[in-house]
N, C-alpha and C positions, 0 to 999 in steps of 0.2 A: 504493500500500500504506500511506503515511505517513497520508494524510487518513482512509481506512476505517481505519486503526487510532485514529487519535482519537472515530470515530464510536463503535466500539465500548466502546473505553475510556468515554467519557460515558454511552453507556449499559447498562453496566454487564456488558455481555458480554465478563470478560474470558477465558473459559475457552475461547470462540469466536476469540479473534483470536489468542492462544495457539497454538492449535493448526495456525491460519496459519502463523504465525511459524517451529512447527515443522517444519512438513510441508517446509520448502525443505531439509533437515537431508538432503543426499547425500552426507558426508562418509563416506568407508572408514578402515579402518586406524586406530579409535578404540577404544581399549577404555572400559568405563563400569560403576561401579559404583556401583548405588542404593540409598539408605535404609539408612545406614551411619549408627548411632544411634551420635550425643557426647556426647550428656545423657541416660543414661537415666532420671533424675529427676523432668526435663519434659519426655522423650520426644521432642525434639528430633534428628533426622538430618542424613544432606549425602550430594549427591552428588557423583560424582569421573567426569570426564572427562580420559582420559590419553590421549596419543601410544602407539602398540603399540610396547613394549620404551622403553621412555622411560629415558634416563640423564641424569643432571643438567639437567633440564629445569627452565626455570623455573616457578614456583607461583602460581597466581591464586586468591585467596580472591574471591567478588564475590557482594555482597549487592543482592540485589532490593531495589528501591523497591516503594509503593502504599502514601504515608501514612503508614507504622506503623502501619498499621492493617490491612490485608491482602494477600494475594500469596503464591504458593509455590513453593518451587523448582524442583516439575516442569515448571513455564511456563517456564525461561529454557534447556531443554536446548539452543536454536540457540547462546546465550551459550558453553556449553559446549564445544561443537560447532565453532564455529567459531574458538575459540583452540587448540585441541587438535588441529586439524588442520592448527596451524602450527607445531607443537611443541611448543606449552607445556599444563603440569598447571594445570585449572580445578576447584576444589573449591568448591560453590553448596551455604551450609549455611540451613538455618531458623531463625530465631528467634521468639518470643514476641513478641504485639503487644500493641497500646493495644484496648482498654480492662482485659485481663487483667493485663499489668503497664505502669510507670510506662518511663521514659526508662533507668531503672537496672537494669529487668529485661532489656529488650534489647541493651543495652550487655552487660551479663556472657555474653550468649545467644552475641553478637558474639565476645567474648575468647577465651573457650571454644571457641570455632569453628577461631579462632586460634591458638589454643594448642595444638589435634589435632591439626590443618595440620604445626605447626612440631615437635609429638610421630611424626609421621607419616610427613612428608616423603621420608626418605630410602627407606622402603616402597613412597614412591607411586613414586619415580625421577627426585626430585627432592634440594632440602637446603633445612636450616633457615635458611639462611643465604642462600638466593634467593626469597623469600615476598613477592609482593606484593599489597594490599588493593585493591580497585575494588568502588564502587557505583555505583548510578545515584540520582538525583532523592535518596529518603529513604536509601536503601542507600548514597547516597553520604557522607550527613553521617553515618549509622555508622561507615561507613569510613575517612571523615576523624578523629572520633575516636578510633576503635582508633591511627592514624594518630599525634594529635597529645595527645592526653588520658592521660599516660603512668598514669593510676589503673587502667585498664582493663587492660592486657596486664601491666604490674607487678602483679599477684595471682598470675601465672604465672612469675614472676621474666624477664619478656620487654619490654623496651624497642620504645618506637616506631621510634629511630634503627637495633634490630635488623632492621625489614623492609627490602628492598630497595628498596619504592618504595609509593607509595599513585597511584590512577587514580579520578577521577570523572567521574564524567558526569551530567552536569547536576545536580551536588548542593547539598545545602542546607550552607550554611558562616558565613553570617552573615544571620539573618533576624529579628533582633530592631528593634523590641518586634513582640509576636507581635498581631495586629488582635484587639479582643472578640470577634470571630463566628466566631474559630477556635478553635471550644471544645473539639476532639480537642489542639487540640496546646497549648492552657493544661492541657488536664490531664494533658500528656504531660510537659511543660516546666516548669511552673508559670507564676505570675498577678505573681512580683516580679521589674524586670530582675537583681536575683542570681540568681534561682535559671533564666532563661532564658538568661543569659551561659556556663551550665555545659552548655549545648546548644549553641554556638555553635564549631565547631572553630576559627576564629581567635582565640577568646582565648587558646588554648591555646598557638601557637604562638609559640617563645623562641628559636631558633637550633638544635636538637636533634630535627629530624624527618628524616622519608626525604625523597627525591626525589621530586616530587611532579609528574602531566600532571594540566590541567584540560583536559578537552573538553565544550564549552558550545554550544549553538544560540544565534545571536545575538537570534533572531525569539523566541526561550522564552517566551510568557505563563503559564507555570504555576510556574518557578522562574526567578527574573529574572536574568540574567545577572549583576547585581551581584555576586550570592553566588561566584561563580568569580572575578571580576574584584577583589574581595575580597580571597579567600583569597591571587590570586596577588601583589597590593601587598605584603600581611604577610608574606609569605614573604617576596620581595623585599627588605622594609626588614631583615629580620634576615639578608639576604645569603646565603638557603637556595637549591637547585636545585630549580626549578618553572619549567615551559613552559604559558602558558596558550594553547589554540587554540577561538578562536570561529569557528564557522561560519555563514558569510551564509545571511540566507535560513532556517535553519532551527529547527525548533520542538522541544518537549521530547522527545516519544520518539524522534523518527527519530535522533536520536545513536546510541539505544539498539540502535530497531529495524535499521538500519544490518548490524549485525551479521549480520542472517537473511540479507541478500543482499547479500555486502560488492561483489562486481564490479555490478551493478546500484545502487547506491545514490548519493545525492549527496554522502554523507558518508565521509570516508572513515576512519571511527571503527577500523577492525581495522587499517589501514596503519599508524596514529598507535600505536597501543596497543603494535604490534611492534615500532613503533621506539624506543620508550622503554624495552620492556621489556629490548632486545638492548644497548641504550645503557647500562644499568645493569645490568651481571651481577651474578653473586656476588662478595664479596671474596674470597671462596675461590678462585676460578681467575682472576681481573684486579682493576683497579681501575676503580670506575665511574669513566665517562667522564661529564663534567658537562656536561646537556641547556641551551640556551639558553632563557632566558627572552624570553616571546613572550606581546604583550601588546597588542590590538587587532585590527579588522576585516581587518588586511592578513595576520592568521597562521591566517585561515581555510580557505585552500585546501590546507590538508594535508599540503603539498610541503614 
């Protein structure tokens, strides 16, 4: 499934490998509600996959990757699907891409998302107070932002240290200087290292984020491992709780894709994600428990 999904992904069928991805989607006992507009400004929605009768469940916001430049939420309902069927509330909101707006349009698109999420929460059967961020590949350096970039959730009067945790996978976190012939994301990022340092979620990073899992393909040629391996040094040197786990052997989506068929898969991306997210409750009913840092080919098998 991992290699046809690359096939299609290159060539450009992604509405076909999607619907792959879906169709494995046997989970019962999931309530879902679609196209639930945040912005009606930009016309911007999200959808909401819950656990049926969900009480203090924890909250996954998670943003698609594809560039910044395209992708939609309807594609990720296994994402959905299969956190919700372990318990937890997954909210998959849209944003605005490149070439229509810059790095600042999506970012606020992101906050906004956020900021439902955390205006919502106890609606959905969840709290404001158990909200964690997860991207993938570009969804993930949003996410890290929302994460670490305190300008974005502070318009909402919401702190990064407010979320309970941030998850990426396979995200972009330190990928500067950006090459000349990636002329989407000079125009996303800009063409000076300042103004591409404010894309970078490790700069941002001072001792004052959430608990942070990296889960990374160690094999990634499309977002190079660095960028996780990155993020989890700086954390580290400010003495923050982050678990980074590389997985042998594997390449960018199957982290992701993982998820459509967690007992089939080599990766074991829904085990890790549960255990982090159970590791850190709310401070409202415990005190998180602090995940070890974990940093090399040996914290790839998932155990």
């Amino acid at each position: 499934m991992i290699v046809l999904g690359a096939v299609l992904l290159l060539s450009g069928c992604q509405a076909t490998l999607f619907a792959g991805l879906n169709a494995t989607d046997q989970h019962k006992h999931i309530e879902q509600q679609r196209g639930i507009v945040f912005d009606a400004d930009h016309q911007l929605a999200l959808d909401i996959y819950a656990p049926a009768h969900a009480e203090h469940a924890p909250v996954v916001v998670f943003f698609y990757g594809g560039d910044w430049v395209r992708g939609e939420r309807t594609w990720y309902r296994f994402v959905g699907t299969a956190l919700s069927a372990q318990g937890v509330i997954v909210v998959i909101p849209d944003y605005r891409k490149y070439p229509q707006v810059r790095m600042d349009g999506f970012m606020r698109d992101a906050a906004r998302a956020v900021a439902w999420t955390h205006q919502h929460a106890s609606e959905l059967g969840g709290s404001p107070d158990d909200i964690f961020v997860m991207g993938h590949s570009a969804g993930g350096q949003i996410a890290a932002l929302v994460a670490t970039d305190p300008q974005w959730l502070g318009a909402y009067g919401i702190r990064p240290a407010d979320l309970a945790g941030f998850i990426g996978l396979a995200g972009c976190y330190d990928f500067m200087p950006i090459p000349a012939h990636e002329t989407d994301m000079l125009g996303m990022f800009g063409h000076t290292p300042a103004e591409q340092r404010t894309a970078q979620p490790v700069s941002y990073v001072h001792g004052a984020e959430p608990p942070m899992l990296l889960l990374q393909g160690a094999s990634d040629h499309e977002v190079d491992p660095s960028n996780a391996i990155s993020l989890a040094r700086t954390m580290q040197d400010h003495h923050e709780d982050v678990t980074l786990k590389l997985y042998p052997g594997l390449g960018h989506e199957a982290v992701l894709f993982a998820l459509s068929r967690p007992m089939r898969s080599e990766a074991p991306t829904l085990g890790d994600i549960l255990a982090f997210v159970h590791a850190h409750p709310t401070t409202a009913q415990s005190s998180p428990r602090s995940a070890p840092a974990c940093i090399g080919q040996a914290c790839g098998d998932g155990r």
